[in-house]
N, C-alpha and C positions, 0 to 999 in steps of 0.2 A: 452575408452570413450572420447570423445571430447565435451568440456564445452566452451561458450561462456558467457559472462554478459554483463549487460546494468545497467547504475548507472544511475536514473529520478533523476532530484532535485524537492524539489516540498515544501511552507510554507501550515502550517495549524496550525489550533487551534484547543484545545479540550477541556476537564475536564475530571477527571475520578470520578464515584459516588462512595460511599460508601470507599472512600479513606481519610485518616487521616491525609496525607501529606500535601506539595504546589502544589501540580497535583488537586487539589478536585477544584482549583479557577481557572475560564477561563483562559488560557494562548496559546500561540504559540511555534512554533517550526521550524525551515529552515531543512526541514526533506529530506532526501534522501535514495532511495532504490537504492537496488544491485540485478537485475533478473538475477538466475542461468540457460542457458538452456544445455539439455545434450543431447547425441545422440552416440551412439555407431557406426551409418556410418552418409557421409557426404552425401548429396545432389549433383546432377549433377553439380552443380559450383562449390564444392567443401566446402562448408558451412554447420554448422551445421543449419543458417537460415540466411536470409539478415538481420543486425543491421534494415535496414530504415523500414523493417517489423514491429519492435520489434516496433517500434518510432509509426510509422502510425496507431499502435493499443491502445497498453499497454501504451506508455507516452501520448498518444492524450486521453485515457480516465482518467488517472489521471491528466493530464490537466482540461480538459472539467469536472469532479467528484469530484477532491479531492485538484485543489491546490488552496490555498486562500479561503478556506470555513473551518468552524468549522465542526468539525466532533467529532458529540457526539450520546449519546445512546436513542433510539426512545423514552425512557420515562423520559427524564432528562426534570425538571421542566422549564428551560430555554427554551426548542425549541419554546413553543408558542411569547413568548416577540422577539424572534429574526424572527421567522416567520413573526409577526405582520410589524417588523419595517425591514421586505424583506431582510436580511442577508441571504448569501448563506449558506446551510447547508450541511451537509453528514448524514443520519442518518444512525446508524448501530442497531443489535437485540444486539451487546454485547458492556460490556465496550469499549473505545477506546482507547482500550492500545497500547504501540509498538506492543507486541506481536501479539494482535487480527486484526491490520493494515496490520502488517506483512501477517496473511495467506487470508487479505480482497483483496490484489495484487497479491497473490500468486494461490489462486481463480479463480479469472477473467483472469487472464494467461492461465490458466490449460483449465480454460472453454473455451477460446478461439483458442485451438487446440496448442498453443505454448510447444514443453519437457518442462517445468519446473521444476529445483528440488528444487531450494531456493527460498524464497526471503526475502532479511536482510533489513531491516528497521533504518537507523542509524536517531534517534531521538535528538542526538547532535554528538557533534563531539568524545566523548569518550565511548557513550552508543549507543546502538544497537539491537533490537530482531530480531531473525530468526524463518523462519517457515521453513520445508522441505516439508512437504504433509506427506500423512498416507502412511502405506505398502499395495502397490497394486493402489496408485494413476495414 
């Protein structure tokens, strides 16, 4: 198999609900993924994909989606005050954890024709969630 990756950087903020920690109070993060693509043959150039592929989709829509916006859960009681006063937002149907970001990139990959088999989410520089996809994805 032949694997390529692409590290986005990308800041955002969140909260997570029903959490007891310091995650429950708005905060940010200088977050970065890692997209795994795989391919058991190469393509006529000899690539499992073009990187500027990877860029002109996957980092243009976490651009344009997720960087510099709060990205919290469709029913957290904040989104109306931050709506009202035009803050960009991400809303999602689940907590916004590393983990759930993780397979929210991993997703839109997959949905957009790209192999995908990872995508690691590093949320600091020592912490990290991965998603892989289901069997049969």
């Amino acid at each position: 198999m032949f694997r390529v990756s692409r590290e986005i950087d990308f800041c955002y903020g969140h909260r997570l609900l029903n959490y007891d920690g310091k995650c429950r109070h708005l905060h940010g993060h200088n977050g970065r993924v890692v997209i795994t693509l795989e391919s058991a043959e190469l393509d006529h150039r000899g690539m499992v994909i073009d990187f500027s592929e990877i860029k002109d989709v996957v980092s243009r829509w976490i651009d344009d989606e997720l960087d510099h916006r709060m990205i919290l859960r469709k029913d957290d009681p904040v989104v109306p005050v931050l709506k009202q006063q035009g803050e960009p937002m991400f809303l999602m149907d689940a907590n916004p954890t590393a983990e759930n970001i993780a397979k929210l990139i991993y997703d839109f990959t997959r949905d957009h024709g790209f192999p995908i088999v990872e995508a690691r989410l590093w949320e600091t520089p020592r912490c990290y969630a991965t998603y892989g996809g289901e069997a049969g994805d």
